[in-house]
N, C-alpha and C positions, 0 to 999 in steps of 0.2 A: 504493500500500500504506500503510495508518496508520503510524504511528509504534506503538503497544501490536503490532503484527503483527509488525514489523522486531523489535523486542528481544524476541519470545518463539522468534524463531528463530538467537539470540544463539546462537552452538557450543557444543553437547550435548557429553558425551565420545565421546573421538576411540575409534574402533569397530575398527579394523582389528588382527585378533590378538593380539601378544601386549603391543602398547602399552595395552591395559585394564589394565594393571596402575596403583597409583598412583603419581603421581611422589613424588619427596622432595626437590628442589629445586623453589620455588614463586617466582612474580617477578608483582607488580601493578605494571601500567602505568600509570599518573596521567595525564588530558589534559584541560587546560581549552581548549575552541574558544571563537571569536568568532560571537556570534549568526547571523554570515552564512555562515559552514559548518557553520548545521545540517543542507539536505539534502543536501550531503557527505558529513557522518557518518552520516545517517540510512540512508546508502546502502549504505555500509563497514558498518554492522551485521549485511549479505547478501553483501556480497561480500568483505570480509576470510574471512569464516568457509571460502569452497574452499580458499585459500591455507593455511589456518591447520590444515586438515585432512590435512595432507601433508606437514609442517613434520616431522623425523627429532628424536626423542627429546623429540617433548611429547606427555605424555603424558594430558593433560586443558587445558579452557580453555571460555571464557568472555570474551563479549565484553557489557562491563555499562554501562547508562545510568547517571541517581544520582541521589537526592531530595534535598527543596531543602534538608533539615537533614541532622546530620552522622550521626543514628541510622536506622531505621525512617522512614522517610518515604512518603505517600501522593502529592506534588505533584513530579511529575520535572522535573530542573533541565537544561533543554537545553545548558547551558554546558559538564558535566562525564562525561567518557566514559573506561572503564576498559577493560582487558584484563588477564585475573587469569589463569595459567599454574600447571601442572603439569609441570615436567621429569623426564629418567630420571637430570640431572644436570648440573650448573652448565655443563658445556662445550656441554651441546646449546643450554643458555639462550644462553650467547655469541655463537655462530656466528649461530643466526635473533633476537637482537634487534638483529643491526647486516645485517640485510635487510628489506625488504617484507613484511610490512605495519608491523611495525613504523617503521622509519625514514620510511615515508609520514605513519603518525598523530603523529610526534614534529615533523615539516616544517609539516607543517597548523595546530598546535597555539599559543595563545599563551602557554601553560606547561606542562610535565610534570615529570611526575616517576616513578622507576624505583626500586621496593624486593624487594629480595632475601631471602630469606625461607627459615630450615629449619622443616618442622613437626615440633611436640616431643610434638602431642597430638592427637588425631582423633576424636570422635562422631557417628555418624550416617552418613548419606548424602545425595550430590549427584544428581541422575538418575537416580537407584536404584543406585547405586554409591558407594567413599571414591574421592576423589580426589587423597589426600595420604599419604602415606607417614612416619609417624612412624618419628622418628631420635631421638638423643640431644640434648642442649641444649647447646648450644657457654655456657660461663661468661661471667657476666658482658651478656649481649646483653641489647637490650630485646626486651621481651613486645609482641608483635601476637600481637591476637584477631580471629577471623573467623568469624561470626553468618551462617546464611544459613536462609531458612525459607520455605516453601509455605503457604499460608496459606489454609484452608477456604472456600469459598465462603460456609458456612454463619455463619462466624466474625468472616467483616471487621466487622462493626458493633462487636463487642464486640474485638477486639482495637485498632482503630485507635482508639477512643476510650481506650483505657489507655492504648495510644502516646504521644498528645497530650499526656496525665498527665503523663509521665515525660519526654518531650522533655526539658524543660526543666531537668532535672535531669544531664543528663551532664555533667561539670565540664571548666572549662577548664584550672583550676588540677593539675597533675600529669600531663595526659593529653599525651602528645609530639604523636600527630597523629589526628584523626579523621575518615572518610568514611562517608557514607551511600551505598551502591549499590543495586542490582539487575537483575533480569532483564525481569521486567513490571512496569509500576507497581501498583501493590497488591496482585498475589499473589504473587511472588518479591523476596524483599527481602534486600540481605544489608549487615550492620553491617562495618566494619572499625577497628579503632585500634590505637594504638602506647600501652604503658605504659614506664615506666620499670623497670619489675618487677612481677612477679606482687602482692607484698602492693597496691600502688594500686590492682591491678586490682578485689583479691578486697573493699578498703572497698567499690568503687563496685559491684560484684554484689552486695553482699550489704547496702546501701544499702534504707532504707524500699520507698520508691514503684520501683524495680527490681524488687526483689525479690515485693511482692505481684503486679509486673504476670508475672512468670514464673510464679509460682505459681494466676496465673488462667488461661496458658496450659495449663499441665497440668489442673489440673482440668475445662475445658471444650473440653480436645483444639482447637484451635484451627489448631494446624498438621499439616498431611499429611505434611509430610517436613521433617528439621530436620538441621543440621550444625552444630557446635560443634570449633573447631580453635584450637591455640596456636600460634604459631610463636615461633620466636627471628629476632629481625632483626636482617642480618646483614652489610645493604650499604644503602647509602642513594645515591642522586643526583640533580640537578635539582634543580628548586624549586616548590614548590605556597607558594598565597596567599602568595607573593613572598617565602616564605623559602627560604633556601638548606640541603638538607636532606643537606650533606655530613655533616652530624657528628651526625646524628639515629642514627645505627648505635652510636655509641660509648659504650663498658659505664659506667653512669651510678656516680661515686665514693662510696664508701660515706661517710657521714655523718661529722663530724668532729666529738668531744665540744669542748663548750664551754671554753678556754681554752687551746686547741693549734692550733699554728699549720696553714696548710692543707699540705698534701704538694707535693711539689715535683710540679711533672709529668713529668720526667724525670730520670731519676738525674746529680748532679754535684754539685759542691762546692757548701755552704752560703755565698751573699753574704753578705759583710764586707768589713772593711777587710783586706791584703792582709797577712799577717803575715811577710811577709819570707821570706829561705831559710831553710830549716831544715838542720840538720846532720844529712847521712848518714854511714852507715857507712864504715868506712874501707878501702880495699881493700887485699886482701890477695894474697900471691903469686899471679902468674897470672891476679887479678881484673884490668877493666878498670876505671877508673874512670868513675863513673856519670855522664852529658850531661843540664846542665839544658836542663830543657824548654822549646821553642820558644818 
């Protein structure tokens, strides 16, 4: 079987009753393999998916290749393979990603990484269905976005050649983490990153050369079916490109005006020098007298 065959029959939405609903707990699975278990993984793109079809309280899923850059890409990078999940709820996520197939593809793997995710916003559709369940926005978490798009037959010339444009404009400067996925190479393609907050996000959408290539998407219908989704990221672990992305979850500190010291990071007395005891109250009938502290 080709390789374009195995990831076009990556897991559709899960079908049985009343799990068509969307999930609202979402978890992308990060895995970088070693060139020598490509037909490995190539194989798991068919046979994870029984397994994953039977899994209690997922409610959608997706098992994704990834191109060689971090956006849109047309050149798939056999190193890097994803599993993107729809829960009915954090607990179902707990229970099946400490079994099979999960815990296979994390054994295999020369790096992952596992992100936790609420979605706060939903456009569109995935296989003719949402597959994310917008919630409210937990304070303070950063912004992942998640881009996924069908792309005309008629269109690939003129869309991949803006791609190319734009590539090179994604910045590295503000953006926490970036992947390029998808389903097929060049007609299912889906973007993913982490911001520090929406306003970064919204410079870089609304950015020159982003912006006219969207606006060329619309005009000339380019894509057959398109999803646009925010989540709040809301758990981070593992490590992709060898960083450790325990503390990629944590609510980024508001800005600090010029000439004030930085905040302490948790509440306790300001360092100095020790200013001795101080004189307490004096007790009174009945009172006990107060025990300096250890």
């Amino acid at each position: 079987m080709r390789a374009a065959d195995l990831l076009s029959s990556a897991g559709p939405a899960v079908a049985d009753g009343p799990r068509r609903r969307p999930g609202g707990h979402v978890t992308l699975s990060l895995h970088r393999f070693g060139l020598g278990r490509l037909p490995w993984v190539l194989a798991q793109m068919g046979a994870a998916r029984w397994p994953l079809l039977h899994v209690p309280g997922l409610a959608f899923f997706k098992l994704c290749g990834s191109g060689s850059g971090h956006g849109f890409a047309p050149r798939p990078n056999p190193r890097v393979w994803a599993i993107l999940c729809a829960w009915d709820d954090a607990a179902d996520a707990d229970r099946a990603l400490a079994r099979p197939p999960f815990t296979r593809w994390r054994a295999a793997a020369r790096e992952s990484a596992l992100l936790r995710m609420t979605p706060t916003s939903v456009r569109g559709l995935w296989s003719g269905r949402p597959p994310f369940a917008a919630g409210p926005a937990p304070g303070g978490a950063p912004l992942a976005v998640l881009t996924r798009a069908t792309i005309r037959a008629r269109g690939l010339r003129g869309f991949w050649a803006r791609q190319r444009a734009i590539a090179p404009g994604i910045p590295d400067a503000g953006i926490l983490l970036k992947a390029g996925l998808g389903e097929m190479p060049w007609l299912h393609q889906i973007t993913f990153s982490v911001w520090p907050d929406g306003a970064a996000m919204r410079r870089f959408a609304r950015s020159g050369r982003h912006a006219e290539a969207i606006g060329a998407v619309r005009r000339n219908g380019w894509f057959a079916e398109e999803l646009y989704a925010r989540l709040a990221l809301t758990a981070a672990s593992g490590t992709w490109e060898g960083r450790d992305l325990a503390d990629l979850a944590a609510p980024a500190r508001p800005p600090v005006p010029p000439g004030r010291p930085l905040p302490d990071p948790a509440p306790g007395p300001h360092p100095g020098p020790d200013p001795g005891p101080r004189p307490g109250p004096r007790p009174g009938p009945g009172r006990p007298v107060p025990q300096a502290a250890a």
